[in-house]
TITI-703636 format. One record per residue (C-alpha): residue number from 1; x, y, z; residue in one letter. Coordinates in nm, 4 decimals, decimal comma, always signed. Each point is the difference from the previous one (the first is absolute). Example, Ala and Ser with C-alpha at 12.3 -4.5 7.8 and 13.67 -1.06 7.14 Angstrom:
<sites>
SITE   nr         x         y         z  rest
SITE    1   +1,2300   -0,4500   +0,7800     A
SITE    2   +0,1370   +0,3440   -0,0660     S
</sites>
This chain:
<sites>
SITE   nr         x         y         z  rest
SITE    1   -0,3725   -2,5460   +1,6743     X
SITE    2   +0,2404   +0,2491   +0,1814     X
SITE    3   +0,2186   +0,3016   -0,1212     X
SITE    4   +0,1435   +0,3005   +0,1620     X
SITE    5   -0,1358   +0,2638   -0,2546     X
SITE    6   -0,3250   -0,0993   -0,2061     X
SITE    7   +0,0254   +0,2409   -0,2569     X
SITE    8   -0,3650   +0,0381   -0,2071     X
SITE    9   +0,0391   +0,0543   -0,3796     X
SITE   10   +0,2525   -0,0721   -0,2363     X
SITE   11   +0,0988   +0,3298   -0,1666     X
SITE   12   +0,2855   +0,1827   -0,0384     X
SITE   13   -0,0537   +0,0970   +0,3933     X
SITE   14   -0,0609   -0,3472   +0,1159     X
SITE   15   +0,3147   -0,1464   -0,1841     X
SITE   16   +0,2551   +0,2061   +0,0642     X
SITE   17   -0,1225   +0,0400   +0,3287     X
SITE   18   +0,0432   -0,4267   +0,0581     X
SITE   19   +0,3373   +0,0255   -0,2381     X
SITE   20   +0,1417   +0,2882   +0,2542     X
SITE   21   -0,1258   -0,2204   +0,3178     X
SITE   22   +0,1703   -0,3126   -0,1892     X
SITE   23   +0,3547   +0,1988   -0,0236     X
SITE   24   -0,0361   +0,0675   +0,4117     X
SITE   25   -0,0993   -0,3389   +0,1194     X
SITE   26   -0,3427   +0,0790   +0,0428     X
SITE   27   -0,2766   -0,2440   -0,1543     X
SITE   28   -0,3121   +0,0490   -0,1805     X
SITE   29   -0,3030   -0,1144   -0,1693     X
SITE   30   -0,1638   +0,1841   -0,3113     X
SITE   31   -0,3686   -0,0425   -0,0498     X
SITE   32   -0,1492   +0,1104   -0,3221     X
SITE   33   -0,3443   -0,0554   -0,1287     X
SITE   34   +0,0831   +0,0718   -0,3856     X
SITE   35   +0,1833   -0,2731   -0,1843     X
SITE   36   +0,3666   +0,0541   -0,0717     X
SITE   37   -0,0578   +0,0507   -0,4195     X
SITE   38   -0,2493   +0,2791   +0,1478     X
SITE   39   +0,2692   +0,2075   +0,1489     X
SITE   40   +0,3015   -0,0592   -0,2040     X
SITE   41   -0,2006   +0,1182   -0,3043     X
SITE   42   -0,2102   +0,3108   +0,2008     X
SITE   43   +0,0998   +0,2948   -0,1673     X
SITE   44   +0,1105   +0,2783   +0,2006     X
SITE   45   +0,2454   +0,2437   +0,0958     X
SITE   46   +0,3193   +0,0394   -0,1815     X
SITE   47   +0,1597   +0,2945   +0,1234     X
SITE   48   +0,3136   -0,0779   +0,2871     X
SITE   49   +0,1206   +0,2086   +0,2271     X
SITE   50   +0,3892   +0,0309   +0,0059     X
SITE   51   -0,0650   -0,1680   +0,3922     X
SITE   52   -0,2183   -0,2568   -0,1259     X
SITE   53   +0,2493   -0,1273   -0,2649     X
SITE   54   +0,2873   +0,0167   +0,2828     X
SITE   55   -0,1836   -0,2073   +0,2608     X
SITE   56   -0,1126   -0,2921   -0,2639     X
SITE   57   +0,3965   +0,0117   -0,1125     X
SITE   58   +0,1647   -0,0318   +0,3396     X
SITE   59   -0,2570   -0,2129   +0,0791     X
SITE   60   +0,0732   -0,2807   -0,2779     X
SITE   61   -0,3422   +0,0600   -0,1535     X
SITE   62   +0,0933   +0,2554   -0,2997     X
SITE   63   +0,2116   -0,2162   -0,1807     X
SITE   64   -0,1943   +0,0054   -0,2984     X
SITE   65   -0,1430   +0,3263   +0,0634     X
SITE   66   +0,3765   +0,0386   -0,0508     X
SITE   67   +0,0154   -0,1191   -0,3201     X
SITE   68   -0,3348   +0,1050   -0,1736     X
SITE   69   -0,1101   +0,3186   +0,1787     X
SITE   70   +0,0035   +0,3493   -0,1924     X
SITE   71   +0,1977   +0,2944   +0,2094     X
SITE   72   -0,1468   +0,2878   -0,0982     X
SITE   73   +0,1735   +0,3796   +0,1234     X
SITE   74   -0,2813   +0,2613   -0,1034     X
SITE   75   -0,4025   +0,0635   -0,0313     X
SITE   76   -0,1401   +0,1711   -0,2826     X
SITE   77   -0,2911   +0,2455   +0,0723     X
SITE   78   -0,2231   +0,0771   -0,3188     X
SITE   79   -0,2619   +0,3172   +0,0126     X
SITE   80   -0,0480   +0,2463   -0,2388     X
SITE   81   +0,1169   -0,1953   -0,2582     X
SITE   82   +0,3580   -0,0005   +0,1640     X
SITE   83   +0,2638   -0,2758   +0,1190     X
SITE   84   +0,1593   +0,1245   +0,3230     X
SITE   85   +0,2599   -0,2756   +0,0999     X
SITE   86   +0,0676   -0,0181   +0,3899     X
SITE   87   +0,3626   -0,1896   +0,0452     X
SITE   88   -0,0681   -0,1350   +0,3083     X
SITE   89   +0,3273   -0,1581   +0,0840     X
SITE   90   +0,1675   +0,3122   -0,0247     X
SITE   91   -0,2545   +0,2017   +0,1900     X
SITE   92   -0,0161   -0,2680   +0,2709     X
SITE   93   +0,3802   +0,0011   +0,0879     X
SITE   94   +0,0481   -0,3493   -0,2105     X
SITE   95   -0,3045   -0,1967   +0,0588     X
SITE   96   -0,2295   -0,1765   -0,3247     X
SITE   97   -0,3058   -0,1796   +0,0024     X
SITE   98   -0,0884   -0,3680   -0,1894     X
SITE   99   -0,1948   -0,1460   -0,2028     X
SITE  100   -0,0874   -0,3133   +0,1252     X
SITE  101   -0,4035   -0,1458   +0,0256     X
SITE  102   -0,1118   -0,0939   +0,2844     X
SITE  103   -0,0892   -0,3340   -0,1106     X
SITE  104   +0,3442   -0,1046   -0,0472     X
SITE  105   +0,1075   +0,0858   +0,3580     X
SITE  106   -0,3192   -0,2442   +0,1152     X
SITE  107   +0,1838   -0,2504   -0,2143     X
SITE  108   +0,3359   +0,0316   +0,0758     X
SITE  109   -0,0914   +0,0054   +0,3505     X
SITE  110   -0,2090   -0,2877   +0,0176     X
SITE  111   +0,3010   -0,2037   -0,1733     X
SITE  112   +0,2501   +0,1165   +0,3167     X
SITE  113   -0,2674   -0,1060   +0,2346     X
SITE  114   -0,0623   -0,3237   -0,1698     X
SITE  115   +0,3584   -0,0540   -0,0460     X
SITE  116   +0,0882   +0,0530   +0,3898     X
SITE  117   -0,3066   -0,2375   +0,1127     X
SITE  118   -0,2629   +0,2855   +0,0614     X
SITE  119   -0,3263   -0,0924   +0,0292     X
SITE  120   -0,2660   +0,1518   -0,2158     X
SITE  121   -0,3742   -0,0927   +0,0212     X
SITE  122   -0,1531   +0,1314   -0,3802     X
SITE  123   -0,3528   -0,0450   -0,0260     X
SITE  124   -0,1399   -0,0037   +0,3956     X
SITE  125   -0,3455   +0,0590   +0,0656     X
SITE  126   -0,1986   +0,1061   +0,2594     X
SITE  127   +0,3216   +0,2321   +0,1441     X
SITE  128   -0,0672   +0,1316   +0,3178     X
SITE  129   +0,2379   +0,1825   +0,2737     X
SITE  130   -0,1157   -0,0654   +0,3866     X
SITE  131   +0,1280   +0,0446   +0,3836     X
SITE  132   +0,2072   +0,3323   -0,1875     X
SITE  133   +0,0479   +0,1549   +0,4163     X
SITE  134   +0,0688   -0,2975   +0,1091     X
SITE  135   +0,3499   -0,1655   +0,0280     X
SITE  136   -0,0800   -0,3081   -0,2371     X
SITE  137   -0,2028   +0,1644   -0,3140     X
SITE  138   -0,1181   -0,2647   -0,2264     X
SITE  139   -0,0438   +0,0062   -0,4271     X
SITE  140   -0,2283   -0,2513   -0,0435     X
SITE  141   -0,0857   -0,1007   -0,4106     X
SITE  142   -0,1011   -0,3151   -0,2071     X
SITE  143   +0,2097   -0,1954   -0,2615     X
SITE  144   -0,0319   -0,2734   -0,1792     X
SITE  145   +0,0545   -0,2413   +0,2776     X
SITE  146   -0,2377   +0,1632   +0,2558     X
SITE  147   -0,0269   +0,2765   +0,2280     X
SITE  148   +0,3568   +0,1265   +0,1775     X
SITE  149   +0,0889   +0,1934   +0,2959     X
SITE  150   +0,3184   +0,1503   +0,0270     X
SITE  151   +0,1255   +0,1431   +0,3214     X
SITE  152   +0,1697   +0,3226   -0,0309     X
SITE  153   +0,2316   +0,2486   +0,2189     X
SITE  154   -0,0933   +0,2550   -0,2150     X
SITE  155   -0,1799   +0,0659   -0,3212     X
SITE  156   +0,0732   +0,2553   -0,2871     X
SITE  157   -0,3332   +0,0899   -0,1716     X
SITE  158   +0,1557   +0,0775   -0,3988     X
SITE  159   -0,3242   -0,1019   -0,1910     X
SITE  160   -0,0270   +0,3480   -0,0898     X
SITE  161   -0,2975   +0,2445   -0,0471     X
SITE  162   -0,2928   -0,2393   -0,0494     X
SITE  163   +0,1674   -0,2451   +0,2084     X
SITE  164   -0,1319   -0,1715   +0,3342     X
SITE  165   +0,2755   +0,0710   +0,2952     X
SITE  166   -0,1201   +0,4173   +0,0289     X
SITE  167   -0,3435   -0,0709   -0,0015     X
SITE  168   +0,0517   -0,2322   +0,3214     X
SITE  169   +0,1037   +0,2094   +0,2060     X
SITE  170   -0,2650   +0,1292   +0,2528     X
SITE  171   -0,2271   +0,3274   -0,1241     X
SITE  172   +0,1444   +0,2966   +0,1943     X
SITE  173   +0,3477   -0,1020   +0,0460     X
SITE  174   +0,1323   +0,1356   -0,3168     X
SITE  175   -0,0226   +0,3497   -0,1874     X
SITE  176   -0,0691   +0,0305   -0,3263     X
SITE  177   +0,1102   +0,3100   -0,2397     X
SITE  178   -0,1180   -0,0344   -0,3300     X
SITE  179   -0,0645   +0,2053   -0,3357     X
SITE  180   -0,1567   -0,1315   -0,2866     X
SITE  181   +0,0974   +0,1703   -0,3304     X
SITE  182   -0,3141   +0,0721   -0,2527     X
SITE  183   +0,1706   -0,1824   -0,2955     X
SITE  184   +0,2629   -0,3980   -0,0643     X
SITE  185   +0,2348   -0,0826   -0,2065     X
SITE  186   -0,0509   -0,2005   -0,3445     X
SITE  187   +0,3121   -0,1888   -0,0597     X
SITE  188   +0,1061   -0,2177   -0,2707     X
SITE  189   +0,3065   -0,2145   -0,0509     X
SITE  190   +0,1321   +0,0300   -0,3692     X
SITE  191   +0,2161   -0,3059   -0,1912     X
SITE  192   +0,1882   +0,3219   -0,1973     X
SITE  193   +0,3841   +0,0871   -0,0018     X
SITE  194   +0,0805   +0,3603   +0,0541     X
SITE  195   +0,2978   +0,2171   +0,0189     X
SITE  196   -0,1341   +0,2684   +0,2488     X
SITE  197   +0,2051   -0,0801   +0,3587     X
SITE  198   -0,1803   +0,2232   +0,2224     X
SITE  199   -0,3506   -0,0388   +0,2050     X
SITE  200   -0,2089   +0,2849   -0,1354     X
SITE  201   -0,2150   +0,1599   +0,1849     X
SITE  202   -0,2802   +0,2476   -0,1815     X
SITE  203   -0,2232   +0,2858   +0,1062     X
SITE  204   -0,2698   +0,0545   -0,2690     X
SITE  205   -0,3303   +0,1877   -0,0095     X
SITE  206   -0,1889   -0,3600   -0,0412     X
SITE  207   +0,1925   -0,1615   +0,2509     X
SITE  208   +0,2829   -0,1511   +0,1293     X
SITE  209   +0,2136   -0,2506   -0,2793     X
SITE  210   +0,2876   -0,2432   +0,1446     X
SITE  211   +0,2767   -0,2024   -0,1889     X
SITE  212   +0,2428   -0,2068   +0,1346     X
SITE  213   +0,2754   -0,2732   -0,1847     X
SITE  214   -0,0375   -0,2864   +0,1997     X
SITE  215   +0,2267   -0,2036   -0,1724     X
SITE  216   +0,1625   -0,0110   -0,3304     X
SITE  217   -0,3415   -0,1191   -0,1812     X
SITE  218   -0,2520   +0,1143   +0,2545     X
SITE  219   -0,1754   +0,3044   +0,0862     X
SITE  220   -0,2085   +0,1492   +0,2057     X
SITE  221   -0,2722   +0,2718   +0,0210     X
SITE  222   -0,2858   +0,1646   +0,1916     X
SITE  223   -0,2850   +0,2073   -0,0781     X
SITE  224   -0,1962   +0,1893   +0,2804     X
SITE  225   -0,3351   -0,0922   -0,0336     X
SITE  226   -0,2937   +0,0119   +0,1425     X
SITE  227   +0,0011   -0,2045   +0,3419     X
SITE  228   -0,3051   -0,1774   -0,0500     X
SITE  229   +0,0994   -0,0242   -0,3886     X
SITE  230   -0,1276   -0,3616   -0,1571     X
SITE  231   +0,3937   -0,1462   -0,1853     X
SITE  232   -0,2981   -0,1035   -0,2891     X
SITE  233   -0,0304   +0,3829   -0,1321     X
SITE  234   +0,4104   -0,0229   -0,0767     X
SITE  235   +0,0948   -0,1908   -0,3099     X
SITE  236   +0,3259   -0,0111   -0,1109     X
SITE  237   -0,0438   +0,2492   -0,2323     X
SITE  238   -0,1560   +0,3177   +0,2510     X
SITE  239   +0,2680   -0,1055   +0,2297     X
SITE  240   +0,2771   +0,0628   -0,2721     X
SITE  241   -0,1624   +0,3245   -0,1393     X
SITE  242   -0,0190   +0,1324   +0,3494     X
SITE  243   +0,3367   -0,1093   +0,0688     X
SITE  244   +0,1468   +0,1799   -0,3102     X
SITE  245   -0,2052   +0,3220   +0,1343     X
SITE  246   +0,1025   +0,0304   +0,3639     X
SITE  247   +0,3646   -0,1047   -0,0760     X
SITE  248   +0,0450   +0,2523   -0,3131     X
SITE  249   +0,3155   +0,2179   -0,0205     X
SITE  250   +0,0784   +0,2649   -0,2273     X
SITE  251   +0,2634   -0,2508   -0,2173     X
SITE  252   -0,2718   -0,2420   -0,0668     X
SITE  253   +0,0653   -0,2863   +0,2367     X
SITE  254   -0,2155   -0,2841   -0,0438     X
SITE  255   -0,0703   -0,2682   +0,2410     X
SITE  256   +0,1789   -0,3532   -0,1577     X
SITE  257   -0,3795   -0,2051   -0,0217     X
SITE  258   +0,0434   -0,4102   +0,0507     X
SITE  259   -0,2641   -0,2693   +0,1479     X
SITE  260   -0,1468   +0,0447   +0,3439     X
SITE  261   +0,1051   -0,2267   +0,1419     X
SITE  262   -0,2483   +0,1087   +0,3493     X
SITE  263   -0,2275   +0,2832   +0,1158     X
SITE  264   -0,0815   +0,0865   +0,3355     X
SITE  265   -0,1679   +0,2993   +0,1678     X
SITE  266   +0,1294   +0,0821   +0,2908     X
SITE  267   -0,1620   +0,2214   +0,3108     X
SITE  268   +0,1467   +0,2973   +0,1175     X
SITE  269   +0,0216   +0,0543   +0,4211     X
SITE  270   +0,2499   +0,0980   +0,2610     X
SITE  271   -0,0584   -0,2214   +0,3031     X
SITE  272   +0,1723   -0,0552   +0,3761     X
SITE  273   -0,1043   -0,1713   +0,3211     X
SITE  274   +0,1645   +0,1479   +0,3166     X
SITE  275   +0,1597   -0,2728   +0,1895     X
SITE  276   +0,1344   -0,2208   -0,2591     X
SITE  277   -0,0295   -0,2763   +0,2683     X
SITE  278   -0,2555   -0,1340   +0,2331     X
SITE  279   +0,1392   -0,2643   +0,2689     X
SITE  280   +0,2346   -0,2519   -0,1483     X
SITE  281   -0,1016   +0,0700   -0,3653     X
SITE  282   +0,1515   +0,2662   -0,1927     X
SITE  283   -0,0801   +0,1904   -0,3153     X
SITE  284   +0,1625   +0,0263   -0,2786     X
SITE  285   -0,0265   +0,1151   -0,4042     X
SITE  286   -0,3215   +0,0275   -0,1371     X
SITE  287   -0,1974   -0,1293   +0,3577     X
SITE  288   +0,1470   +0,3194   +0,0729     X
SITE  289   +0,0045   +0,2901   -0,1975     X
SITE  290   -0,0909   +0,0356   -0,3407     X
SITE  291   +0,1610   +0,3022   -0,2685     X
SITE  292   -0,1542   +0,1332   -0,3120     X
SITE  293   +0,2470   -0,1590   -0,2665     X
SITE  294   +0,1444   +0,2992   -0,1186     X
SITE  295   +0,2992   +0,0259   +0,1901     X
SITE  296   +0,0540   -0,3627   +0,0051     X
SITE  297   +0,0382   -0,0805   +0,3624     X
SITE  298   -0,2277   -0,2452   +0,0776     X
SITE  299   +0,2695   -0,3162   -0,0471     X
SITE  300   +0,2706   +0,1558   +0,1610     X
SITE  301   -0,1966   +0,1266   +0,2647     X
SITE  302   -0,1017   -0,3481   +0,0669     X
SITE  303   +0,3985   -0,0783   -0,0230     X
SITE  304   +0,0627   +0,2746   +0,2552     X
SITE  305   -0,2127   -0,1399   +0,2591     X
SITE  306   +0,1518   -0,3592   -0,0279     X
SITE  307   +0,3552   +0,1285   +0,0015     X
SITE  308   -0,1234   +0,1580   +0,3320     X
SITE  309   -0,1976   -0,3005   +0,1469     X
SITE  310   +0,2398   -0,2608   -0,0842     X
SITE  311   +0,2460   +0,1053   +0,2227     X
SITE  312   -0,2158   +0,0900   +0,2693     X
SITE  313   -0,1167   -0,3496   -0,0179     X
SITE  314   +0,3901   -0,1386   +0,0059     X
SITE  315   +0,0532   +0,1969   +0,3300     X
SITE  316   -0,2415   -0,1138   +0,1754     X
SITE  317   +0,0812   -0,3885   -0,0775     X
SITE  318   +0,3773   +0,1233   +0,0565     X
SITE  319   +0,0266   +0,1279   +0,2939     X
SITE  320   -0,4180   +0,0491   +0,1509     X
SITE  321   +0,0146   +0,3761   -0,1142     X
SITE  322   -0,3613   +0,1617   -0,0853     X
SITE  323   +0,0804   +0,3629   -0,0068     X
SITE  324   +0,0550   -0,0189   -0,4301     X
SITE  325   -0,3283   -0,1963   +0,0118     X
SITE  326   -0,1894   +0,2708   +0,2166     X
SITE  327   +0,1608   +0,2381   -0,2590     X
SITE  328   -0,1236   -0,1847   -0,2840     X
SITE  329   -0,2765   +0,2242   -0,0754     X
SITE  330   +0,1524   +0,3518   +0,0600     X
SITE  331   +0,3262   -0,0358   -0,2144     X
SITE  332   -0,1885   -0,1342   -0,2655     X
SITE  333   -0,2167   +0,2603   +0,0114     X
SITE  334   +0,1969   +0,3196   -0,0575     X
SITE  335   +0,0645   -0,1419   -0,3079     X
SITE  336   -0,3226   -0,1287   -0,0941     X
SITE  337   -0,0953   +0,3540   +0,0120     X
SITE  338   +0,2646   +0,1654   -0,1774     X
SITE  339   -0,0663   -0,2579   -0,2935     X
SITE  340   -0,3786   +0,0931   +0,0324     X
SITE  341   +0,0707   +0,3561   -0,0124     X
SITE  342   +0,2347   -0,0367   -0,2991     X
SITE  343   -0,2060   -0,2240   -0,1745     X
SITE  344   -0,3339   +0,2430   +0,0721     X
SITE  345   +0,2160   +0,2703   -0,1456     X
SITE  346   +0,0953   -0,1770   -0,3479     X
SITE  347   -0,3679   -0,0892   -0,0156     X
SITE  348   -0,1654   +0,3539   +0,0744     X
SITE  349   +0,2465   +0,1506   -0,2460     X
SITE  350   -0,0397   -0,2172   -0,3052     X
SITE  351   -0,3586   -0,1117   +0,0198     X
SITE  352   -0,3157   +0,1835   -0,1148     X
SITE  353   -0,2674   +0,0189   +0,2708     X
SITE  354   -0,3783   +0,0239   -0,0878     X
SITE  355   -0,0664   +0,3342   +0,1570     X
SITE  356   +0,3777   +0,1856   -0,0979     X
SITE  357   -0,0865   +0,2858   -0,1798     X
SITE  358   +0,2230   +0,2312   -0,2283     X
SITE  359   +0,1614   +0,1414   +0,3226     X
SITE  360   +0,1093   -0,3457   +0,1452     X
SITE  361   +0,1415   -0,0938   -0,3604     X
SITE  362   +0,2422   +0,3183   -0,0074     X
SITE  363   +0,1203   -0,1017   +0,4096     X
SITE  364   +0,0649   -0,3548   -0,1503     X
SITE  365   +0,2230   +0,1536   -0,3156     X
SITE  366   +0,1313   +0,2537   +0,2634     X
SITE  367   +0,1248   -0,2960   +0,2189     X
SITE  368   +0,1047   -0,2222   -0,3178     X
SITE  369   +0,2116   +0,3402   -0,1403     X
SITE  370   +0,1456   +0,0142   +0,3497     X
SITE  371   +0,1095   -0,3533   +0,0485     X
SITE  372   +0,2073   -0,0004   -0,3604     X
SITE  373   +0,1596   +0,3331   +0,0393     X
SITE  374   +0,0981   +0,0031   +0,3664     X
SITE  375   +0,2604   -0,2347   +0,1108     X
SITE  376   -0,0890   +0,0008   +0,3882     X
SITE  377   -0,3515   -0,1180   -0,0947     X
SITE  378   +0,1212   -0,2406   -0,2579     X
SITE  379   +0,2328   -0,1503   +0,2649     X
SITE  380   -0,3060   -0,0350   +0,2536     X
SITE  381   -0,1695   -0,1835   -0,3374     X
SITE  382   +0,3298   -0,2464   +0,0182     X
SITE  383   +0,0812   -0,0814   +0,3063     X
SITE  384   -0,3548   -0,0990   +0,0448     X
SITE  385   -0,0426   -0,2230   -0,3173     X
SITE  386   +0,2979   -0,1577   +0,0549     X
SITE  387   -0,0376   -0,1044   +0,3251     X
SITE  388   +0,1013   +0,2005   +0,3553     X
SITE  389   +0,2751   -0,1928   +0,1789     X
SITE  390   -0,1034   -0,2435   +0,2771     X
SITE  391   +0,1491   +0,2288   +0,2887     X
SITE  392   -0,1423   +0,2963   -0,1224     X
SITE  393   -0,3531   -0,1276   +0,0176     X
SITE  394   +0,0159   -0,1585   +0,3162     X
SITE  395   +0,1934   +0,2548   +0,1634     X
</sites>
């Protein structure tokens, strides 16, 4: 087999990425070792960027995002038994955010591919990346029908943090920056209809508490826990009575309670490998960089990179232009670190840390207090969260 851009994993980053190549006349082959159920029913993040939800639009992949997603114009931070609503929108000069979960991009995407002839290989084994500084790199993986080979230009690792395309890459030729936060994220997903709109965010002295609508009958929440925390030790029951505490306001707001429906804990880390590219493969999402959750970055991060490798890509084949490719990796990384620093922020301020002591606590409410009663730091809340414009973070 032969394709211009082999493109390893079939996430968000991987699809759009082929779906963008599609729309210039570039071709591609996905190669995904999970079957397709797997990823179109993988929950994960939720939270859109106003960029995001522009790029899958003009690109003809947000028509039902269209249709189904939930704009949402403010955050609510909760400490000290307190709502403090952040309107966003206005603070940002116009710009929302959307809920919309991950999983149904991965579908939605997979049905434009499908629908324009891509080529998707679900369930490969045996995935492996080779010749990567040569001028023919190879993905070679096993199907049904036997081993395959297919001959590549180019090949876009997007098979995320665990994945295989980073780890190929010779020891030495990339540097990694990396902090590991002493506590994850229990999360649950809720069949349970609620009237709140906005994504609350809590401080509380036992830890950080999460809600977010993420549609009109589902929820969803987090718990910090412990990182090496066993999911057995949280029934239902703990998780709603800690819920109710670290969520409590002063006019008795309770949590609306439903099945769960799934439970996950997830680890905490900020993560990024300096060059996002090594020969003719090139980095991008997860293989790449890695955000604590709490700013929720990590998808359109991923979307970022594409939006920036895509066209890249197009040039070249165009017209034989490499100078966006050999400027892959620095333009997407000013922003990869202004989304790490953002989301390192959100996380410092709201979480509990095992050795904080009383002093730590009061900077946390001092910075909480400041955020909700001064505009210029609520507006550098906003025009993160929703999203900084393209030119601004590649500028």
């Amino acid at each position: 087999m032969r394709t211009q851009v082999g493109i390893v994993g079939a996430g968000p980053a991987g699809l759009l990425l082929s779906h963008l190549l599609h729309l210039r006349g570039v071709e591609s082959v996905i190669v995904e070792n999970r079957s397709r159920d797997y990823i179109e029913q993988r929950v994960r993040a939720g939270v859109l960027e106003q960029g995001t939800v522009d790029l899958l639009v003009e690109s003809g992949a947000g028509e039902r995002l269209k249709r189904e997603a939930l704009v949402r114009d403010g955050i609510e931070l909760r400490f000290g038994g307190r709502r403090h609503v952040l309107n966003l929108k206005e603070l940002s000069g116009g710009r929302a955010y959307t809920i919309y979960a991950q999983q149904e991009i991965v579908k939605d995407l997979i049905g434009v591919r499908l629908a324009a002839g891509g080529q998707i290989h679900f369930e490969a084994a045996d995935v492996g990346v080779h010749g990567l500084d040569t001028a023919a790199p190879l993905i070679r993986f096993r199907t049904d029908g036997g081993p395959v080979e297919l001959q590549c230009d180019f090949i876009a690792g997007c098979d995320g943090f665990h994945g295989i395309s980073r780890p190929s890459i010779p020891a030495g030729a990339l540097t990694v920056f990396e902090r590991v936060y002493p506590f994850g994220w229990l999360g649950i997903l809720v069949d349970a209809a609620t009237p709140e709109q906005e994504t609350v965010y809590a401080w509380h002295e036992r830890g950080f508490g999460f809600f977010n609508r993420r549609s009109p009958t589902l929820t969803r929440h987090f718990l910090q826990v412990a990182p090496d925390e066993d999911i057995a030790n949280w029934p239902d029951e703990r998780i709603w009575r800690e819920l109710r505490v670290r969520l409590a306001t002063d006019d008795g707001w309770q949590p609306v309670e439903g099945p769960v429906l799934s439970r996950n804990i997830t680890e905490m880390r900020s993560f990024v490998v300096e060059p996002m590219r090594y020969g003719r493969l090139f980095l991008a999402g997860d293989a790449a960089h890695i955000v604590p959750p709490t700013g929720a970055k990590g998808l359109n991060l991923a979307v970022a990179d594409v939006r920036v490798l895509a066209p890249a890509l197009a040039a070249y084949y165009a017209s034989g232009r490499t100078d966006l490719l050999d400027a892959y990796s620095e333009t997407c990384l000013k922003r990869v670190w202004r989304v790490e620093h953002f989301s390192w922020w959100m996380t410092s301020m709201l979480h509990r840390f095992p050795d904080d002591d009383v002093f730590q606590q009061r900077l946390q409410r001092s910075q909480l207090d400041y955020v909700v009663s001064s505009r210029a730091a609520a507006a550098t809340l906003a025009e993160n969260y929703v999203g900084l414009p393209w030119t601004a973070a590649a500028a």
